[in-house]
N, C-alpha and C positions, 0 to 999 in steps of 0.2 A: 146190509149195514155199511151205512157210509166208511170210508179210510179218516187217514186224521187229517188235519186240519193247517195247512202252511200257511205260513204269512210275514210278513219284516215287520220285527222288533221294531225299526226305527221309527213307524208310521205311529207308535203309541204317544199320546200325552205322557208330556216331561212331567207331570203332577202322577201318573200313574209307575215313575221311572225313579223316585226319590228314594236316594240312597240314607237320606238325613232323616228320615219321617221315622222317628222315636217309637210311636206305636204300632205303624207297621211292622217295624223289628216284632218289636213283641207279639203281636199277631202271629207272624212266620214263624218265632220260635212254638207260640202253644201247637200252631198248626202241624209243626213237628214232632213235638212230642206225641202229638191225639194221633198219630199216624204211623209207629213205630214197630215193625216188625223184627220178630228177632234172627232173622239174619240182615244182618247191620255189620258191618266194619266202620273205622276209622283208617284215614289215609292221609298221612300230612295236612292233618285240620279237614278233609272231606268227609263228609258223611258216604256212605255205600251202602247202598239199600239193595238187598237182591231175593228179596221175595218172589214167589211164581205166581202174587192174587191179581187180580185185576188194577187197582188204584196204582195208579204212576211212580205216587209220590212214594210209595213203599221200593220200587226196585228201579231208583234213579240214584244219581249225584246230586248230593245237596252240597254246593261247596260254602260251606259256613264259617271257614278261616283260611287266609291266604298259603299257612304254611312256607316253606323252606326251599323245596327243591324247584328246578327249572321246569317251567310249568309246562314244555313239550314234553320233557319227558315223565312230565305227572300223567298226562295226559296219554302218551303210550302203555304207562302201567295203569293206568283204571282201565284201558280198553282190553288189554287182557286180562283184566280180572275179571270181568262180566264176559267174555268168550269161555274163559274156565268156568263161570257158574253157569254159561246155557242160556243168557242170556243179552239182549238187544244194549248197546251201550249207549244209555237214555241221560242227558243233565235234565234237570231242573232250575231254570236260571231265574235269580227272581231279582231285583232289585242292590239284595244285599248280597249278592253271590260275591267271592273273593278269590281272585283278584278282580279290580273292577273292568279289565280288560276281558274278561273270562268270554264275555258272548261274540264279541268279537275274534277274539282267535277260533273261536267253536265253528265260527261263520268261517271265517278263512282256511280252517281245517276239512272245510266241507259239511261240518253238522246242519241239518237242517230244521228248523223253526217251524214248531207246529204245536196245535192245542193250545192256544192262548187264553189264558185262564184270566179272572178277577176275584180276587179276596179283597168281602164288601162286607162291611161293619156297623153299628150301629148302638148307640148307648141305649140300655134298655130303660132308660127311666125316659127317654124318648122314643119308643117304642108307640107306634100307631095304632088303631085301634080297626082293624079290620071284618066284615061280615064271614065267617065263613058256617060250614050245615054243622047243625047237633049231629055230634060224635060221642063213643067211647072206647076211646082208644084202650089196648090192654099192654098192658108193660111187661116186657122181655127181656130174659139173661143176655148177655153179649154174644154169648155164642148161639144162642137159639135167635138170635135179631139175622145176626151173620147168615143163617142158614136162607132164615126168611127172605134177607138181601138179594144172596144167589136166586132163589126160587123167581123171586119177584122180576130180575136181572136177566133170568136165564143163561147164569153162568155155568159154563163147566165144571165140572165134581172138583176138577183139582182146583181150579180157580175159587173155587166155595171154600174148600178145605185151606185153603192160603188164608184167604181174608178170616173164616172162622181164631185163626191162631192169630192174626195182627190184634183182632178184633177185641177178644176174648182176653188179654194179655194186656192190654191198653191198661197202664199205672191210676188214670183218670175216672173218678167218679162219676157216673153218664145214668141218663136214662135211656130205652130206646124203647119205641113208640109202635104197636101195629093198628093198621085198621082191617079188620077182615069181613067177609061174607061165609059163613061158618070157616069150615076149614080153608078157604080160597084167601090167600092175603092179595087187600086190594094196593096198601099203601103203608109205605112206614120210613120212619126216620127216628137221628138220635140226635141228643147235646149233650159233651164233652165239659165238664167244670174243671179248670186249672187257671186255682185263685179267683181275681176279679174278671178272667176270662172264659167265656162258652163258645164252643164252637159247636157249628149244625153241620154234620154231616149223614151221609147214606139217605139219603133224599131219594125215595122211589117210588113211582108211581106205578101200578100196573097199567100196560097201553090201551088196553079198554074202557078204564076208569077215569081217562084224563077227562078235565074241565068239569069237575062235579064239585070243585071246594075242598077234597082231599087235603092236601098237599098241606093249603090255606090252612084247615085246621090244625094241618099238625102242627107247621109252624107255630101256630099261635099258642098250641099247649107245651111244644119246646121252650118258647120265651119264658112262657108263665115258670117251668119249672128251673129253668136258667137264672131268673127272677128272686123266685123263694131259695135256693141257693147259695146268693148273696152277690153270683157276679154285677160286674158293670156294664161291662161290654160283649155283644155277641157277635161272632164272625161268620162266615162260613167261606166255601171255595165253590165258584163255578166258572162253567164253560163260557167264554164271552159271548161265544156264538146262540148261546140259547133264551132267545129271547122270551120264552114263557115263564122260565124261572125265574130269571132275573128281575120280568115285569112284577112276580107275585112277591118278592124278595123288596123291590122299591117300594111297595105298599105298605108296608111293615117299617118302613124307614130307614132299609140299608141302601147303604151307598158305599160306591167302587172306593178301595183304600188303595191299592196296587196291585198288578198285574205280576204274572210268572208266566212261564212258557217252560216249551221243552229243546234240545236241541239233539237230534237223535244223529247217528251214525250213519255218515253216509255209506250206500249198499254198495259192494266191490262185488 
């Protein structure tokens, strides 16, 4: 398994770096809510996330309001707060991070830049119209998706057990999706409804299964149900670097809204 993923912030599109882009806000926030595990603090307007599941965005810094104190020594006490819980002291910097100085001192303090992400959008009533194979997907509790995820993922028990409680607990009304070969799950995914917005995530394919139209279909039965609904808009989060997803994700009519990244602790 490859390590993660470095790279300079700076080299991104100013269009993908919009601190003023209205909907993008609102994206980030649904994205945070769909993603909410309950060990969560607040810390002078930061979010702390300190889950042990696999997804980032659960056991990171979200800094989502500038707060008060001097921000080296914000930035001393979040790092021992994630020493005390056991784990790697991860930001998530995205656009709207606060203060808007935050990735640059991250930088200067040593953090390192890695996993450069896109959250890409599309309004479903422009939504494209796609080939993909006759399917019948069957629909799953949250926590039995969760498990399916791990299986599918080849996560660790605990790592399965983590995302089953984020998942499971999630406030948001969802559907989630498997495709199987009897008991064998080939493929599955879910969408997330909060208000006029869905978001697509747990997007997995089994690695034997790639390039068969999976994926494809699910997406297009996510939209459909995102759809009937009521949402407007559907979002999701990927890896920049994965160009199969993202190429199946532009065929359907998303397109990049803004970028995040992570800036992780430098190793002493």
């Amino acid at each position: 398994m490859s390590g993660p993923s470095t790279f300079d912030p700076a080299t991104l599109p100013a269009a993908l770096r919009n601190a003023d882009d209205a909907l993008g806000a609102s994206l980030e926030d649904a994205g945070l809510t769909s993603s909410q595990p309950p060990q969560q603090a607040i810390y002078d307007g930061w979010l702390l996330r300190y889950s042990p599941g696999k997804a980032k965005r659960a056991r990171s810094v979200n800094a989502i309001a500038g707060g008060r104190l001097a921000l080296e020594d914000k930035l001393a006490a979040v790092a021992a707060f994630y020493r005390h819980a056991g784990l790697p002291c991860l930001y998530r910097v995205t656009p709207f991070s606060q203060p808007a100085r935050l990735d640059r001192v991250l930088a200067d303090s040593g953090y390192v830049a890695l996993d450069e992400s896109r959250v890409m959008a599309v309004e479903l009533a422009a939504v494209a119209a796609v080939a993909a194979p006759p399917c019948a997907p069957v629909r799953l509790e949250p926590a039995d998706f969760a498990d399916v995820v791990g299986a599918v993922r080849g996560s660790p028990t605990q790592v399965t057990a983590a995302e089953r409680e984020r998942i499971s607990h999630c406030p948001l009304p969802s559907t989630c999706l498997l495709l199987s070969d009897g008991p064998r799950p080939l493929a599955c995914g879910s969408v997330l409804i909060d208000g006029d917005r869905a978001g697509i995530f747990n997007m997995v394919t089994d690695a034997a299964e790639r390039s068969r139209g999976l994926a494809t279909a699910l997406v297009a039965r996510l939209l459909q149900h995102a759809a009937e609904a009521g949402a407007r808009i559907a979002y999701l989060q990927v890896d920049a670097a994965n160009a199969p997803a993202r190429h199946l994700y532009r065929k359907f009519g998303f397109r990049d809204r803004y970028a995040y990244w992570y800036r992780a602790a430098p190793v002493v």
